[in-house]
py3Dmol code that shows the C-alpha trace and the ligand (Angstrom):
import py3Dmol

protein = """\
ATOM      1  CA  UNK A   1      70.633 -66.898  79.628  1.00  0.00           C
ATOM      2  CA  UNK A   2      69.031 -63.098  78.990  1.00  0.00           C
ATOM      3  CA  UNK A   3      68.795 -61.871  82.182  1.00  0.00           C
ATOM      4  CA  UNK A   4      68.910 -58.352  82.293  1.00  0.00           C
ATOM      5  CA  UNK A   5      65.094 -57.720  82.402  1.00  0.00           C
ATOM      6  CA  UNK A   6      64.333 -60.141  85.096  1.00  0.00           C
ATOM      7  CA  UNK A   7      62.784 -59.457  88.294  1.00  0.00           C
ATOM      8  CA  UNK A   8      65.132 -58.700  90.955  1.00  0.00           C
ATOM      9  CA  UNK A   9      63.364 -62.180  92.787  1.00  0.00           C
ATOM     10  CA  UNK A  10      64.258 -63.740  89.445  1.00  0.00           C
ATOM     11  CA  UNK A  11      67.878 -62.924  89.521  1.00  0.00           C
ATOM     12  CA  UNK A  12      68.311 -63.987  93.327  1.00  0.00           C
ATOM     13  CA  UNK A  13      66.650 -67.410  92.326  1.00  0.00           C
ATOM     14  CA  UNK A  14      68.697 -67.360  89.474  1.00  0.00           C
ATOM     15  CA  UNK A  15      72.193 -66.164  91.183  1.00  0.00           C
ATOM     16  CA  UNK A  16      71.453 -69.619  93.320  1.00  0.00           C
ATOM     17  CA  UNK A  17      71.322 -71.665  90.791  1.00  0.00           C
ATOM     18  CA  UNK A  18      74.019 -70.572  88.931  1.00  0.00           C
ATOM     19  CA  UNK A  19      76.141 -71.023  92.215  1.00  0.00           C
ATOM     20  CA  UNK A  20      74.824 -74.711  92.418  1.00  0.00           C
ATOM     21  CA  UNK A  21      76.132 -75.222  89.002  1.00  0.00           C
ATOM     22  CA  UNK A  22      79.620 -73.006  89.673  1.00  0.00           C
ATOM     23  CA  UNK A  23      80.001 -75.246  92.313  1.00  0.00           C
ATOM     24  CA  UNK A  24      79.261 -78.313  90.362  1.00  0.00           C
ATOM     25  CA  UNK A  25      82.196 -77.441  88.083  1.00  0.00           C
ATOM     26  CA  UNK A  26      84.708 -76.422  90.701  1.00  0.00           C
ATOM     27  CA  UNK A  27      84.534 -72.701  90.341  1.00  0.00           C
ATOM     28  CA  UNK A  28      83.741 -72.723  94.133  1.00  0.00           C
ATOM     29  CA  UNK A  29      85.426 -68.675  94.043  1.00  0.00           C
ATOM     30  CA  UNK A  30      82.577 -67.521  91.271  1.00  0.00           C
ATOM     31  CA  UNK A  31      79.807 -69.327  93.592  1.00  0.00           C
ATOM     32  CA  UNK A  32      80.898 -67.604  96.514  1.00  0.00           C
ATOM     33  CA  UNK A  33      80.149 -64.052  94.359  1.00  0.00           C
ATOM     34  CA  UNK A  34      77.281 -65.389  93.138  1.00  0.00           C
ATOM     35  CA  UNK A  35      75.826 -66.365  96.764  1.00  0.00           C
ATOM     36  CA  UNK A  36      76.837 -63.346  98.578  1.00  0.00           C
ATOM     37  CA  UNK A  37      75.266 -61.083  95.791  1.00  0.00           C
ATOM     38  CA  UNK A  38      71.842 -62.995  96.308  1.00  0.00           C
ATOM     39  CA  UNK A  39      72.463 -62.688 100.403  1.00  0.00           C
ATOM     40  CA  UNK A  40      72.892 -59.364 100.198  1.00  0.00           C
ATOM     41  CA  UNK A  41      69.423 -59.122  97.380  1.00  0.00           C
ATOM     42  CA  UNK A  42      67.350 -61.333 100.427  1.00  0.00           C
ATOM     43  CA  UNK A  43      68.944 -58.993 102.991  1.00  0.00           C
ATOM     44  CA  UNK A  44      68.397 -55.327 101.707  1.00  0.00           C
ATOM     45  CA  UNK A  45      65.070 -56.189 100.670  1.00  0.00           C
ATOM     46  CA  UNK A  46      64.405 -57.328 104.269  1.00  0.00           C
ATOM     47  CA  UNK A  47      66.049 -54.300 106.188  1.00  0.00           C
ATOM     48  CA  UNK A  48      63.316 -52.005 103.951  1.00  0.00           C
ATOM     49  CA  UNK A  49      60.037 -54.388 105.374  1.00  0.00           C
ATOM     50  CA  UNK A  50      58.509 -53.216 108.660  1.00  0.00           C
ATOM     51  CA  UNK A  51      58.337 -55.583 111.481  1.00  0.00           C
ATOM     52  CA  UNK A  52      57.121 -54.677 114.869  1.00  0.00           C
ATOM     53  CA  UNK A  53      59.429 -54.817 117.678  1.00  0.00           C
ATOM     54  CA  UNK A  54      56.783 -54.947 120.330  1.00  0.00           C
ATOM     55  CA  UNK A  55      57.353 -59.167 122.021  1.00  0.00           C
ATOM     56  CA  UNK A  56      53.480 -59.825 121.694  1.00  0.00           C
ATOM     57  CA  UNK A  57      53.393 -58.210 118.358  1.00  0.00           C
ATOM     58  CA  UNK A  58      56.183 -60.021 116.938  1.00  0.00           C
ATOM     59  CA  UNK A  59      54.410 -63.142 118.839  1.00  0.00           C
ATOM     60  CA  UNK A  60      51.192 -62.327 116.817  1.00  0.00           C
ATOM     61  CA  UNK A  61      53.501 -61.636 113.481  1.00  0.00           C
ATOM     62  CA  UNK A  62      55.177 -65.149 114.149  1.00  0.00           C
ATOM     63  CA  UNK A  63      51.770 -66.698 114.538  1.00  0.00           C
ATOM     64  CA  UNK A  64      50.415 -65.782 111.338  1.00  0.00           C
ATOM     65  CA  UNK A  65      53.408 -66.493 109.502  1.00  0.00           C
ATOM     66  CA  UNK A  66      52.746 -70.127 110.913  1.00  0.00           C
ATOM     67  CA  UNK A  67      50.003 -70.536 109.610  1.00  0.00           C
ATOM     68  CA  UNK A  68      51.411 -68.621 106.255  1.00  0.00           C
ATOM     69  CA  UNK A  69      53.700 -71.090 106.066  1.00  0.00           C
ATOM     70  CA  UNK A  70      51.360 -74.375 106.545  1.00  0.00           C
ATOM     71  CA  UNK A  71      50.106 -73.240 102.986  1.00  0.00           C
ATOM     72  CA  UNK A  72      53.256 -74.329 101.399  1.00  0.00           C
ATOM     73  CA  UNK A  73      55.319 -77.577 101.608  1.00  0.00           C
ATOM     74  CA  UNK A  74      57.058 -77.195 104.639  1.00  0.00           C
ATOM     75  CA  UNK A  75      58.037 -79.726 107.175  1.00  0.00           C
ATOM     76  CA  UNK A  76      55.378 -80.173 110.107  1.00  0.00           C
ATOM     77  CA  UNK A  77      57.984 -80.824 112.640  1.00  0.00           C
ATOM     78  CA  UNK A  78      59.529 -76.980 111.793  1.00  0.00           C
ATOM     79  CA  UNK A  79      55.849 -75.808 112.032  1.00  0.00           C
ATOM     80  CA  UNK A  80      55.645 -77.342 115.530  1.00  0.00           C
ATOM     81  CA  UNK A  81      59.244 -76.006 116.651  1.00  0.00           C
ATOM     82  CA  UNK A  82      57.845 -72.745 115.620  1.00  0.00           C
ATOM     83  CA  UNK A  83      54.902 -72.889 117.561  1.00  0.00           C
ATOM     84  CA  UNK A  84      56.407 -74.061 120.595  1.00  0.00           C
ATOM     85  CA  UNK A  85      58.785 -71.399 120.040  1.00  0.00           C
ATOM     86  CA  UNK A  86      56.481 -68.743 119.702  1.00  0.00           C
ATOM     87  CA  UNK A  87      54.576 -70.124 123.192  1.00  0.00           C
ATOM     88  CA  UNK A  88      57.754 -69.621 125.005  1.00  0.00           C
ATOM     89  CA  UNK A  89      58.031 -66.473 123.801  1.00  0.00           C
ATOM     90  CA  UNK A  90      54.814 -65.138 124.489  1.00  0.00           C
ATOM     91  CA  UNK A  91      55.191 -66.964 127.945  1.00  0.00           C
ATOM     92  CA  UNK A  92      58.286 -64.400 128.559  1.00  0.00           C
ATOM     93  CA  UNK A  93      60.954 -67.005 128.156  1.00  0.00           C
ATOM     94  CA  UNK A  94      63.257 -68.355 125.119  1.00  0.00           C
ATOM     95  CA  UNK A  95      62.865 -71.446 123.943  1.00  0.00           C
ATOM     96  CA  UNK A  96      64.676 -74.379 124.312  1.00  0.00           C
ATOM     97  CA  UNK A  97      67.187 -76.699 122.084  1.00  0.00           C
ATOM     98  CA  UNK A  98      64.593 -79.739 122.629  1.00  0.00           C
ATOM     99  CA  UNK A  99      61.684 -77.324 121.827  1.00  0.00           C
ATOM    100  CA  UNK A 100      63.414 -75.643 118.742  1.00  0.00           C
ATOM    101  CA  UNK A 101      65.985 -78.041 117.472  1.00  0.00           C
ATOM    102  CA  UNK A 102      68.886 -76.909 114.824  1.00  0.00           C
ATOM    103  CA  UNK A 103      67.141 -76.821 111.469  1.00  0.00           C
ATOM    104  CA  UNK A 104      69.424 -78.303 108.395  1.00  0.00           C
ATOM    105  CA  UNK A 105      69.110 -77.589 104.848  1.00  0.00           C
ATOM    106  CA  UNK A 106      70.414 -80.003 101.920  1.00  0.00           C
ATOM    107  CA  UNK A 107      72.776 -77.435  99.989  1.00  0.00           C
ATOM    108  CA  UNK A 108      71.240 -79.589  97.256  1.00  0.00           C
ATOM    109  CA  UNK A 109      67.862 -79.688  96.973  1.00  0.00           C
ATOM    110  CA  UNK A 110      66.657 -77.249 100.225  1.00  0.00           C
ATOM    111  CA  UNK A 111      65.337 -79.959 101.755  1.00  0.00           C
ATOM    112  CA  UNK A 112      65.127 -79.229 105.375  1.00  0.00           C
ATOM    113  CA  UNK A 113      65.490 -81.514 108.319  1.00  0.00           C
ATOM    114  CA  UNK A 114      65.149 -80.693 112.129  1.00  0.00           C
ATOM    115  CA  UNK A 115      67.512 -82.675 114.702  1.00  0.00           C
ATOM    116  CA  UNK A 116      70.038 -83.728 113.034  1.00  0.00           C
ATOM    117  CA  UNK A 117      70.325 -84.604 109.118  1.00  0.00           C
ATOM    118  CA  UNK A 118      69.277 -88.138 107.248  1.00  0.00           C
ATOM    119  CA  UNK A 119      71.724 -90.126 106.002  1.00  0.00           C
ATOM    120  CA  UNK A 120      70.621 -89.506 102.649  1.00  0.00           C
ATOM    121  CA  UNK A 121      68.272 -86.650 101.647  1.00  0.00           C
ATOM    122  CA  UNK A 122      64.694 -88.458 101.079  1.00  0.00           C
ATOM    123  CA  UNK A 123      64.483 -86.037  97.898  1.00  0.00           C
ATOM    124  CA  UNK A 124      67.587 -85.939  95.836  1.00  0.00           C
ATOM    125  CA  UNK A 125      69.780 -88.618  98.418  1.00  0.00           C
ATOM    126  CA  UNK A 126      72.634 -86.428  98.917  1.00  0.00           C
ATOM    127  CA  UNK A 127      74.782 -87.274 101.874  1.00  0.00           C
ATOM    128  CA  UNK A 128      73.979 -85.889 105.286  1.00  0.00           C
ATOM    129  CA  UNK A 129      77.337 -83.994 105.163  1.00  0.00           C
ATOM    130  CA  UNK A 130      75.414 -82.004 101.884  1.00  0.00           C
ATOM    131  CA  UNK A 131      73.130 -80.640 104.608  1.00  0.00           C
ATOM    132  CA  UNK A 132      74.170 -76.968 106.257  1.00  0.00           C
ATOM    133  CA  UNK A 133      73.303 -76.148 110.217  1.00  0.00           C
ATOM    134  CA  UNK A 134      71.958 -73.239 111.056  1.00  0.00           C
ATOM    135  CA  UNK A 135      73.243 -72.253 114.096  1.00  0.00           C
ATOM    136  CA  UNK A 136      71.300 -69.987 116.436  1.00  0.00           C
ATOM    137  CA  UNK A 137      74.176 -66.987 116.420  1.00  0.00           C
ATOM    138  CA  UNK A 138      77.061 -66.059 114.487  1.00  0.00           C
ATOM    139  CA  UNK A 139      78.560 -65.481 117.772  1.00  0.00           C
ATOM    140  CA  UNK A 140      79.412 -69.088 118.408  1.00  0.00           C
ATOM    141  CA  UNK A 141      81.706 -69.445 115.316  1.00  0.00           C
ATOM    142  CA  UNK A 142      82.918 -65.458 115.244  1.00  0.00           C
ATOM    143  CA  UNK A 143      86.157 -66.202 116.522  1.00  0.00           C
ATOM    144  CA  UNK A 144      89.109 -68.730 116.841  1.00  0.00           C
ATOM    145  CA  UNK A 145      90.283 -69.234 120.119  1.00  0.00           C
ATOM    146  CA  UNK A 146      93.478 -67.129 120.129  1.00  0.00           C
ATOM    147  CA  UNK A 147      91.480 -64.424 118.427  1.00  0.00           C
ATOM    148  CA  UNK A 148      88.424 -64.882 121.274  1.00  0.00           C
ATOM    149  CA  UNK A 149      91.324 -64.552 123.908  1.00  0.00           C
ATOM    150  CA  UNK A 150      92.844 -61.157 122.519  1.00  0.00           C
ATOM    151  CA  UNK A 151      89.318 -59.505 122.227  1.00  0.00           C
ATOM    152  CA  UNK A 152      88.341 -60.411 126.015  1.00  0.00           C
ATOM    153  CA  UNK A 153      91.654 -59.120 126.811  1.00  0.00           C
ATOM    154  CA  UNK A 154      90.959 -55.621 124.612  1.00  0.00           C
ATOM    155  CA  UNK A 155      87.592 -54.734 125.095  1.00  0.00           C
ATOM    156  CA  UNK A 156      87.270 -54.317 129.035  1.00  0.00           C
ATOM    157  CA  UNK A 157      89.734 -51.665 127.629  1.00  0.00           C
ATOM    158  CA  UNK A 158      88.303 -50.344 125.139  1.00  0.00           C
ATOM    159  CA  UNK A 159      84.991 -50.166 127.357  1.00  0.00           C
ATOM    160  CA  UNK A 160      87.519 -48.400 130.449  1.00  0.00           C
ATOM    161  CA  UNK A 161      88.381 -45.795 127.739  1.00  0.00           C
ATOM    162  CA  UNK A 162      84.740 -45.197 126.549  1.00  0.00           C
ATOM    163  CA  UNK A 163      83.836 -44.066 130.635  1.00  0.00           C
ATOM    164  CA  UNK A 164      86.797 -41.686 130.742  1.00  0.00           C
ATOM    165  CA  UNK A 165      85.791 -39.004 132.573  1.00  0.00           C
ATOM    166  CA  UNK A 166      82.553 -39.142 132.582  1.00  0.00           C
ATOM    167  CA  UNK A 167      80.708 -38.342 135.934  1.00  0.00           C
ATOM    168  CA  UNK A 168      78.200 -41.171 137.483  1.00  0.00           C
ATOM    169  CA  UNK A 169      75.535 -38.545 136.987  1.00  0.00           C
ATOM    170  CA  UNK A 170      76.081 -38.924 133.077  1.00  0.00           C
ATOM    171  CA  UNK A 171      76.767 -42.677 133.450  1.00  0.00           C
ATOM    172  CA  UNK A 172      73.209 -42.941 134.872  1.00  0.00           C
ATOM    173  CA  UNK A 173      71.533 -41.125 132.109  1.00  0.00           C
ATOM    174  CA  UNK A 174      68.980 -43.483 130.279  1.00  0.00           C
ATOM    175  CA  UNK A 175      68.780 -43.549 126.685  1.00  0.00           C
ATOM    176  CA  UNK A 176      66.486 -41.196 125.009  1.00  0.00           C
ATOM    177  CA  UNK A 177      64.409 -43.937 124.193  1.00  0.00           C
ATOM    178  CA  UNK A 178      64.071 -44.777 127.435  1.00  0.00           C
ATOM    179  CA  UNK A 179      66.917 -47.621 127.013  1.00  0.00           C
ATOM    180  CA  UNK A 180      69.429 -48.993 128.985  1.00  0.00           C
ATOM    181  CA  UNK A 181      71.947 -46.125 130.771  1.00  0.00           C
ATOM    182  CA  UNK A 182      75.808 -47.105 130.285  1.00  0.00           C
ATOM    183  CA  UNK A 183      75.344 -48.543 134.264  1.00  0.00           C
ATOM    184  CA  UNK A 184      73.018 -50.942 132.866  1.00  0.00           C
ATOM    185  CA  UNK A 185      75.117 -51.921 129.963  1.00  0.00           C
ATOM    186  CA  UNK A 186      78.269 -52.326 132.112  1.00  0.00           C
ATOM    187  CA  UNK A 187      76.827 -54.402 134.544  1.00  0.00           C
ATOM    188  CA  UNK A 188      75.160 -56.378 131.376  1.00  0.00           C
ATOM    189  CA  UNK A 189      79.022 -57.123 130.668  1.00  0.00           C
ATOM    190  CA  UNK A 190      79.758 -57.602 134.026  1.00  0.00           C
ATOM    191  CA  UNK A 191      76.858 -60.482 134.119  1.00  0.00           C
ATOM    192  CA  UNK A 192      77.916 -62.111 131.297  1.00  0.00           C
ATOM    193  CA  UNK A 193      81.529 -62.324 132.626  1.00  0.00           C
ATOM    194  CA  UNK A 194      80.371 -64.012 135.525  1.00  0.00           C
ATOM    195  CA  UNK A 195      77.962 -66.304 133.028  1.00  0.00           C
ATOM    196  CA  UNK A 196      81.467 -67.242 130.946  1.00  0.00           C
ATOM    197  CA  UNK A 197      83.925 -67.397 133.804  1.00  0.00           C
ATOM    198  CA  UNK A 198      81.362 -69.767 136.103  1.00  0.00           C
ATOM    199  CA  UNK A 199      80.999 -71.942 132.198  1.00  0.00           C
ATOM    200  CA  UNK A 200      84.208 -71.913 131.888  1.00  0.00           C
ATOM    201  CA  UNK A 201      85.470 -73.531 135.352  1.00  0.00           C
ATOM    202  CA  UNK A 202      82.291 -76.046 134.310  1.00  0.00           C
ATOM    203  CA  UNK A 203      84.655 -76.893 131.031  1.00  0.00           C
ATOM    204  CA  UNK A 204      87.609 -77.199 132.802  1.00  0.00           C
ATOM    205  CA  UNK A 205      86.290 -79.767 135.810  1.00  0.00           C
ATOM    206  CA  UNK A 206      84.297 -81.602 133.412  1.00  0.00           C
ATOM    207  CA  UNK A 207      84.698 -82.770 130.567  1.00  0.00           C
ATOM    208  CA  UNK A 208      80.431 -82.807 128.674  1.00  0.00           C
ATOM    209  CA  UNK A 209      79.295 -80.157 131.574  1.00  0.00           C
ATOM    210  CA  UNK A 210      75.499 -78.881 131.677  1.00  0.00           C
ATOM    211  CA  UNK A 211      75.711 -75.434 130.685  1.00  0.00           C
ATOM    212  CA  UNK A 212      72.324 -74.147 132.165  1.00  0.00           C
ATOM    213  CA  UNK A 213      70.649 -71.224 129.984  1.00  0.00           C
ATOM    214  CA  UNK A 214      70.429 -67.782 131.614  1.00  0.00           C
ATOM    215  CA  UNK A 215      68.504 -64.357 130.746  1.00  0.00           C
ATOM    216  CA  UNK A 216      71.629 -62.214 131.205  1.00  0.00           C
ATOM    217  CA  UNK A 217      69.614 -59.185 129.583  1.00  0.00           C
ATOM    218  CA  UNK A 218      67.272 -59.409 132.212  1.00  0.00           C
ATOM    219  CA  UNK A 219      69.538 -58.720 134.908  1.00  0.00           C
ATOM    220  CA  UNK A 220      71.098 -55.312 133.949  1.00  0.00           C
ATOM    221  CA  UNK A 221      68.732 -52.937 135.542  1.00  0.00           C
ATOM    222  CA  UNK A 222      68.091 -55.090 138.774  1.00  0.00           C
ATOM    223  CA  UNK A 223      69.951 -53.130 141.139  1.00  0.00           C
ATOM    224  CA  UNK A 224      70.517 -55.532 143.579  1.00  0.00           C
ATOM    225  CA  UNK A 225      74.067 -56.696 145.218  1.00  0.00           C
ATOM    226  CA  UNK A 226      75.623 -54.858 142.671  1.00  0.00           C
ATOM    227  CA  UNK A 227      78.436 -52.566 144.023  1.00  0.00           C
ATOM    228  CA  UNK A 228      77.032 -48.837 143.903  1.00  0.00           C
ATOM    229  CA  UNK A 229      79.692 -46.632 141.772  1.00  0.00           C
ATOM    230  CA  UNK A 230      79.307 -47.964 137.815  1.00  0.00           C
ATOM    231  CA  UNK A 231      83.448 -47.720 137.849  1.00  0.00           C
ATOM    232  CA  UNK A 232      83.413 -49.956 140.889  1.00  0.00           C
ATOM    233  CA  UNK A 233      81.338 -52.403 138.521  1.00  0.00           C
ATOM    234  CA  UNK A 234      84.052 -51.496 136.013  1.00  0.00           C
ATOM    235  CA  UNK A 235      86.690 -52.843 138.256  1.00  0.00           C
ATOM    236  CA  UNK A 236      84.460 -56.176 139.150  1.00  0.00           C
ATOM    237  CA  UNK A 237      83.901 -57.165 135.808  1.00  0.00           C
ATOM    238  CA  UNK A 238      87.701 -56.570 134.551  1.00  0.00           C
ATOM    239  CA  UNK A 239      88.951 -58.515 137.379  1.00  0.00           C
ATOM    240  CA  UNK A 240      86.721 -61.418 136.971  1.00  0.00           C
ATOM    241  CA  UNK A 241      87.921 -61.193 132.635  1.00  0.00           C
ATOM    242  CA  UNK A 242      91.780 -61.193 134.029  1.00  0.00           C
ATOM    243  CA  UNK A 243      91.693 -64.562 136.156  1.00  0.00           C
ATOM    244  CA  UNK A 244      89.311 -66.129 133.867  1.00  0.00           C
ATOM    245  CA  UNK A 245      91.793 -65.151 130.773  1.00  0.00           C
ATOM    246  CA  UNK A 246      94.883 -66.614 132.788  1.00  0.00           C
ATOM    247  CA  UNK A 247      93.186 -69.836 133.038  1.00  0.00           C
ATOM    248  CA  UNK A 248      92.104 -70.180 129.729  1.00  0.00           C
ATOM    249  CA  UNK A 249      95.959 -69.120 128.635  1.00  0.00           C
ATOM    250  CA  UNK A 250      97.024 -72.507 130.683  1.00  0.00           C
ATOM    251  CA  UNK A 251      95.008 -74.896 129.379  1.00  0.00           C
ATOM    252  CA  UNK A 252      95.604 -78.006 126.953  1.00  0.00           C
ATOM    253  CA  UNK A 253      94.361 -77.248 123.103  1.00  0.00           C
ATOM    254  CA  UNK A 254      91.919 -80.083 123.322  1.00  0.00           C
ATOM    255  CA  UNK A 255      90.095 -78.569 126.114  1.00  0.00           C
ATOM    256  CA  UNK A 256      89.206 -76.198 123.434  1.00  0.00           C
ATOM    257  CA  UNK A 257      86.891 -78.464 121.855  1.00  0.00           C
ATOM    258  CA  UNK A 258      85.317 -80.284 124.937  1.00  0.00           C
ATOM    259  CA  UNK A 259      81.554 -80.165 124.777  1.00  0.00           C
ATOM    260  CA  UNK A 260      79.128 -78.740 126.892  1.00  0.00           C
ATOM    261  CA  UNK A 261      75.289 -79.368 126.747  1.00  0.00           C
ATOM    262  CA  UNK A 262      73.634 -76.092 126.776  1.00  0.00           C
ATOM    263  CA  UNK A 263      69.686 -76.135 127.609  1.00  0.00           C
ATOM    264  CA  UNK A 264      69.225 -73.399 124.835  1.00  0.00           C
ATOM    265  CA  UNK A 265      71.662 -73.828 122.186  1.00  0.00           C
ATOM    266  CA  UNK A 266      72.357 -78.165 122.440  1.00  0.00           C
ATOM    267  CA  UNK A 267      75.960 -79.329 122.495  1.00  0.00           C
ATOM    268  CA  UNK A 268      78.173 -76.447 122.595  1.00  0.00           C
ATOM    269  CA  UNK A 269      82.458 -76.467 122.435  1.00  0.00           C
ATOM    270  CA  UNK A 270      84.163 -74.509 124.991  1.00  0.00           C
ATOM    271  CA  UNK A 271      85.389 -72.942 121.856  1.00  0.00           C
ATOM    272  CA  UNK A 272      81.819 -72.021 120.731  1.00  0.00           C
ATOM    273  CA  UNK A 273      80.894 -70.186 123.928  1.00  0.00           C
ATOM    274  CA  UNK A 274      84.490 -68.347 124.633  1.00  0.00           C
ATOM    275  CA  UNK A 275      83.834 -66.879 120.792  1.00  0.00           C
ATOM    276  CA  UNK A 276      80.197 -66.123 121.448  1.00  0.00           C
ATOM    277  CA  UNK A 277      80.553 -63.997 124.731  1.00  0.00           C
ATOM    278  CA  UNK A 278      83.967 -62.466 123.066  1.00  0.00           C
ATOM    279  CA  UNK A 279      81.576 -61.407 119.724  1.00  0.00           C
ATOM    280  CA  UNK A 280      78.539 -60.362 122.056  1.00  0.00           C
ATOM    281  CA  UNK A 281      80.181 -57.319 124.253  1.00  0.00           C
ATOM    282  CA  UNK A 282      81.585 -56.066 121.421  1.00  0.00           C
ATOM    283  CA  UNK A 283      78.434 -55.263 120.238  1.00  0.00           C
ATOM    284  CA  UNK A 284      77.560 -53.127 123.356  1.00  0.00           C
ATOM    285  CA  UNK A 285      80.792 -51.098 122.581  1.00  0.00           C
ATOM    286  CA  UNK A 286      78.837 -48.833 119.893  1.00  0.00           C
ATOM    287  CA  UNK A 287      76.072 -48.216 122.454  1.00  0.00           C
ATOM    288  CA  UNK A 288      77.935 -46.944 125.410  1.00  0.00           C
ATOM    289  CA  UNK A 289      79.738 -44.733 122.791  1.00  0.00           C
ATOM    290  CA  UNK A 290      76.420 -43.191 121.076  1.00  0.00           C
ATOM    291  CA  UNK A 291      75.307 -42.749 124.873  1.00  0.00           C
ATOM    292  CA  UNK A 292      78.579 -41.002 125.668  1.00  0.00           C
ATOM    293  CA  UNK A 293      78.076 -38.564 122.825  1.00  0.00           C
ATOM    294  CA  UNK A 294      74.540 -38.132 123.525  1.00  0.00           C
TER     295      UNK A 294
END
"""
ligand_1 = """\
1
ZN
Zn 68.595 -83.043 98.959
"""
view = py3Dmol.view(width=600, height=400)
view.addModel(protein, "pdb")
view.setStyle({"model": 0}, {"cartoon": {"style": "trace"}})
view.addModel(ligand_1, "xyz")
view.setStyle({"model": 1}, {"stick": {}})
view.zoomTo()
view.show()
């Protein structure tokens, strides 16, 4: 098929389809080009569009894509999730699993389904295992567990090394656009430690715990019983990673995969939420470094 004069949308439609059919015949290494290159189409197009960042803008923006959306044949029950999403978020708070339930897509046909997947697609009857989940984060299935544990053991060093001599003066220098000082963002990590550890002790005394959802971004610039040096907040948050860590080192592989029900993201392994907190303060690394240069 000619097509070198095709629309870039026509070659990401068409670089799907051809993976469908690559995949159909076994040649599961040519799909996986052939889906990454239309990923990466979908992607760079997006990163050019403009999309406020403002909460009741975005509200506003999600709000008319709604109703965008209702034009087209798409599921009501996703229309509602995103609605009821888009109230909690204009309410100030993030929605949750029950509200906004795990959306699955037959890798067949696209049909989506919210929940959990049929047993057999109602429009081409593939299997429910056809259908992929679209987890809310990456974070929950960045790393394997011995790879989670090295990271949580690294990065309170890596973030030690980062504050080297720097004075608490500097370390209490906002952003210049007004953002989050590296005090905020290390006692951001220092939260979320004490989110993990507490989830983790919930994992280990029970075996389907209720992991309760919490607005750890909220809490980095409330200045209450926090200790008042940043380094002393330093020292709080890598103690609280080293006992948690030599708990985790003890226990039995299966405990690995127990399952927790979180109120945001639905069940949840012990495996999931080690990985997520292990892939989310890594991304505050390159932040306290741009603030260290700047
Ligand atoms: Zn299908």
């Amino acid at each position: 098929m000619a097509i070198e004069n095709t629309e870039r949308k026509n070659i990401v439609l068409h670089l799907l389809a051809l993976a469908s059919r690559l995949e159909g015949e076994g040649q599961y290494n040519l799909a996986k080009l052939a889906r990454a290159t239309a990923d990466s189409f979908l992607r760079r197009a997006a990163y050019s569009l403009t999309i406020p960042s403002n909460k009741d803008e975005l509200v506003a923006d999600l709000e008319q894509t709604v109703d965008a959306l209702s034009s087209f044949d798409v599921d009501e029950n996703l229309l509602v999730a995103l609605k009821r999403g888009a109230a909690a978020m204009a309410q100030g708070r993030l929605p949750l699993i029950r509200e906004t339930p795990h959306p699955y897509v037959c890798r067949a046909c696209g049909h989506l389904a919210l929940g959990e997947p049929p047993e057999k697609c109602p429009m081409c009857g593939a299997w429910a295992s056809t259908y992929q989940r679209f987890l809310p984060v990456y974070w929950l299935d960045a790393f394997e567990p011995l790879a989670a544990l090295e990271k949580l053991r690294q990065t309170p060093l890596e973030v030690a090394a980062l504050l080297q001599g720097l004075s608490e003066d500097a370390m209490n220098q906002p952003a210049s656009d007004g953002g989050w000082a590296i005090r905020n963002i290390v006692s951001h990590l220092r939260d979320a430690q004490g989110v993990i550890s507490f989830r983790v002790d919930l994992f280990l005394q029970n075996e389907h715990p209720i992991l309760e959802s919490k607005a750890v971004f909220a809490w980095a610039t409330n200045e209450n019983e926090r200790p008042p040096l940043t380094r002393e907040i330093l020292e709080t948050y890598k103690a609280s990673r080293a006992e948690m860590l030599s708990k985790l080192d003890k226990i039995p592989l299966a405990y690995w995969w127990r399952t927790g029900e979180h109120e945001e993201f639905g069940a949840v392994t012990l495996r999931q939420q080690v990985s997520y907190f292990a892939a989310h303060e890594i991304t505050h690394l390159p932040q306290i470094a741009l603030l260290r240069r700047g």
